[in-house]
Backbone as CSV, one residue per row, in Angstrom:
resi,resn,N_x,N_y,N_z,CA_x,CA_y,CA_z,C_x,C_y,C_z
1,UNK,-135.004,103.912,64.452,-134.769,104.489,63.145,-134.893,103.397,62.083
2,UNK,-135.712,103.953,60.961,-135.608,102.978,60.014,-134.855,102.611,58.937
3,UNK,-134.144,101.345,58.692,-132.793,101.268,57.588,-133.727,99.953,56.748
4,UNK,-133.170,100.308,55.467,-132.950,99.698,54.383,-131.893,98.364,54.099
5,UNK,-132.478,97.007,53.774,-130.746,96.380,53.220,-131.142,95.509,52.494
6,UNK,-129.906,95.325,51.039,-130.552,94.591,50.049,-129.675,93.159,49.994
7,UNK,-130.119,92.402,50.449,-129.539,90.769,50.591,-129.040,90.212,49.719
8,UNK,-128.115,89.797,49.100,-127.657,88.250,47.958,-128.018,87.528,48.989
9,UNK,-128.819,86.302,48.418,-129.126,85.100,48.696,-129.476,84.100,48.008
10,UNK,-128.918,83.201,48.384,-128.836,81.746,47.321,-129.652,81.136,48.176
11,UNK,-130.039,79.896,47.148,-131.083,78.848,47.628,-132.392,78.867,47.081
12,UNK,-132.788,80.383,47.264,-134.495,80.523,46.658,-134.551,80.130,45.444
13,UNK,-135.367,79.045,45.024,-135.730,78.219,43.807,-137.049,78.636,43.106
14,UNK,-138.085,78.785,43.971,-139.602,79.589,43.077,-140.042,80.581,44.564
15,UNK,-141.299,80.587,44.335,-142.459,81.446,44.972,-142.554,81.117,46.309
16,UNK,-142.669,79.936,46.613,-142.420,79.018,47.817,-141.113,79.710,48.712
17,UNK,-140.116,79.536,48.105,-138.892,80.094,48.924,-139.414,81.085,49.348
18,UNK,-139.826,82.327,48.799,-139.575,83.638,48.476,-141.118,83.655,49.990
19,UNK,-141.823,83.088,50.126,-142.904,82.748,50.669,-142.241,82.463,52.252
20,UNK,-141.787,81.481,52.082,-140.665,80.977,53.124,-140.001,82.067,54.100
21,UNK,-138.551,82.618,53.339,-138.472,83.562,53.935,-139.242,85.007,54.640
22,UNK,-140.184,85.438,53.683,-140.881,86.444,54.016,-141.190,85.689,55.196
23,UNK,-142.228,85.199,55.630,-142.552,84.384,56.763,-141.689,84.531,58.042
24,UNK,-140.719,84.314,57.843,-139.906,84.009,58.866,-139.172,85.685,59.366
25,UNK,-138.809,86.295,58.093,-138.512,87.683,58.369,-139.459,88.022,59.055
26,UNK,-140.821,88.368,58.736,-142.449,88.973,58.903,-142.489,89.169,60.330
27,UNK,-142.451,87.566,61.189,-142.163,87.230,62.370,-141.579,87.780,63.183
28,UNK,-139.977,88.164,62.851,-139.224,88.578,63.517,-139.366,90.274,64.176
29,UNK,-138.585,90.738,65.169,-139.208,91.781,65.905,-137.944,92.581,65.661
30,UNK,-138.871,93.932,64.688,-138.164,94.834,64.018,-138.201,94.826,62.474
31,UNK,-138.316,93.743,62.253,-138.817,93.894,60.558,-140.263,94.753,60.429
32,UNK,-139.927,95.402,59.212,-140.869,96.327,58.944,-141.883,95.772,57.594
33,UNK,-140.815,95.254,56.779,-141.227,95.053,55.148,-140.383,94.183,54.995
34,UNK,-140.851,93.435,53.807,-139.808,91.994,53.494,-140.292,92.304,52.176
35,UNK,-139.169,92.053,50.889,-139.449,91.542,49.703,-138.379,90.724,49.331
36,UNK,-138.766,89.706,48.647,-138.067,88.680,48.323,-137.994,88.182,46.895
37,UNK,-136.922,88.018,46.553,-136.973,87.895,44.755,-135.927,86.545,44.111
38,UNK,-136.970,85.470,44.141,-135.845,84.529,43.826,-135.311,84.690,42.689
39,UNK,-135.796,84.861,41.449,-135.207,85.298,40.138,-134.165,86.302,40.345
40,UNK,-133.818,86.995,41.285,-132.882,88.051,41.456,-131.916,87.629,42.739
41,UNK,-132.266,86.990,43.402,-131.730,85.894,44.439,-130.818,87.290,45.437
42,UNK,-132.348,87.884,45.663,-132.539,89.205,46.353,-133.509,89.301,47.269
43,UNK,-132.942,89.819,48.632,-134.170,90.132,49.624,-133.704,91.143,50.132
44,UNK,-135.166,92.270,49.740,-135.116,93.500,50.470,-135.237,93.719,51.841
45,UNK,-135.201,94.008,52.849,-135.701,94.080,54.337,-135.337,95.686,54.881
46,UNK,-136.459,96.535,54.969,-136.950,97.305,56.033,-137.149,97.519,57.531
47,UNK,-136.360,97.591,58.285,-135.772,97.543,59.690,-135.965,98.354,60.682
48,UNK,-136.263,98.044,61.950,-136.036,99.035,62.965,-134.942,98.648,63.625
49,UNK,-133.653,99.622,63.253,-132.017,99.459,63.455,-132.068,99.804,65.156
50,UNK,-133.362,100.336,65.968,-133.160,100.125,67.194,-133.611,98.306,67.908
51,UNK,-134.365,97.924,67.366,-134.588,96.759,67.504,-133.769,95.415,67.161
52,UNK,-133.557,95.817,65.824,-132.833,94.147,64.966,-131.590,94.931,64.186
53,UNK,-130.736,93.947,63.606,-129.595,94.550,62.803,-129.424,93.378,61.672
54,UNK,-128.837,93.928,60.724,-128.067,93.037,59.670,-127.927,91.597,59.927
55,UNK,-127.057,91.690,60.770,-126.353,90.319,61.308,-127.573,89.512,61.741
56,UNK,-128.465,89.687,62.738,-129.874,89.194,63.029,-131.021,88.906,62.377
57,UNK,-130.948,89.378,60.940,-131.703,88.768,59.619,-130.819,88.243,58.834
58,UNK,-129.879,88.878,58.968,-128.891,87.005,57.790,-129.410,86.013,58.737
59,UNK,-129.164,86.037,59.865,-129.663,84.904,60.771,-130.750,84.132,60.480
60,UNK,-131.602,84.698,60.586,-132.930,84.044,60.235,-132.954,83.702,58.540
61,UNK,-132.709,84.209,58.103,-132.637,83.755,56.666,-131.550,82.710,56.185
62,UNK,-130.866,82.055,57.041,-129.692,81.459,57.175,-130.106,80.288,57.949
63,UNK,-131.004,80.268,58.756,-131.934,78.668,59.803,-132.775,79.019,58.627
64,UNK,-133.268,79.473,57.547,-134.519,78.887,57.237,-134.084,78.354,55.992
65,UNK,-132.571,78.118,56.112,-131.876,77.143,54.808,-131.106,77.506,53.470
66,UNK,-131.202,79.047,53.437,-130.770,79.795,52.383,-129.213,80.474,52.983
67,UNK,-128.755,81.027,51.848,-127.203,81.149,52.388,-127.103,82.764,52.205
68,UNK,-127.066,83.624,52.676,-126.594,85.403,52.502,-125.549,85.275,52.435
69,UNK,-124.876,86.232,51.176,-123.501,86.804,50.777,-123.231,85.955,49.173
C-alpha cells in the first residue's frame, strides 16, 4: 500500500543536499517518489508501507548527514 510522509529536516543547505538525499532515498527499496526542498527544509517521500516505513527513511536520511524532526 502506498503512504505519503512529509519530513522536517535540517542540514540541507542548496541543490546539492536536496540532490544528495533524493539519491539515497531513490535507492532504497520501497521508495516510490522523493522530493526534497531545502528552502523549506522539507522532504516529501512516497512509500510502499509493505516494504519500508517511516523509521527506515529517517534512517537513511540521517547516515546521509541531515537530522529529521
Amino acid at each position: 500500500m502506498s503512504e505519503s510522509v512529509s519530513l522536517d529536516v535540517t542540514g540541507m543547505k542548496c541543490g546539492g543536499c536536496e540532490t544528495n538525499v533524493k539519491k539515497k532515498l531513490d535507492a532504497t527499496d520501497g521508495v516510490i517518489s522523493v522530493e526534497a526542498k531545502h528552502k523549506e527544509n522539507k522532504v516529501d517521500v512516497e512509500f510502499d508501507s509493505a516494504v519500508t516505513n517511516v523509521e527506515a527513511i529517517s534512517s537513511v536520511i540521517t547516515e546521509a548527514g541531515f537530522v529529521v524532526g
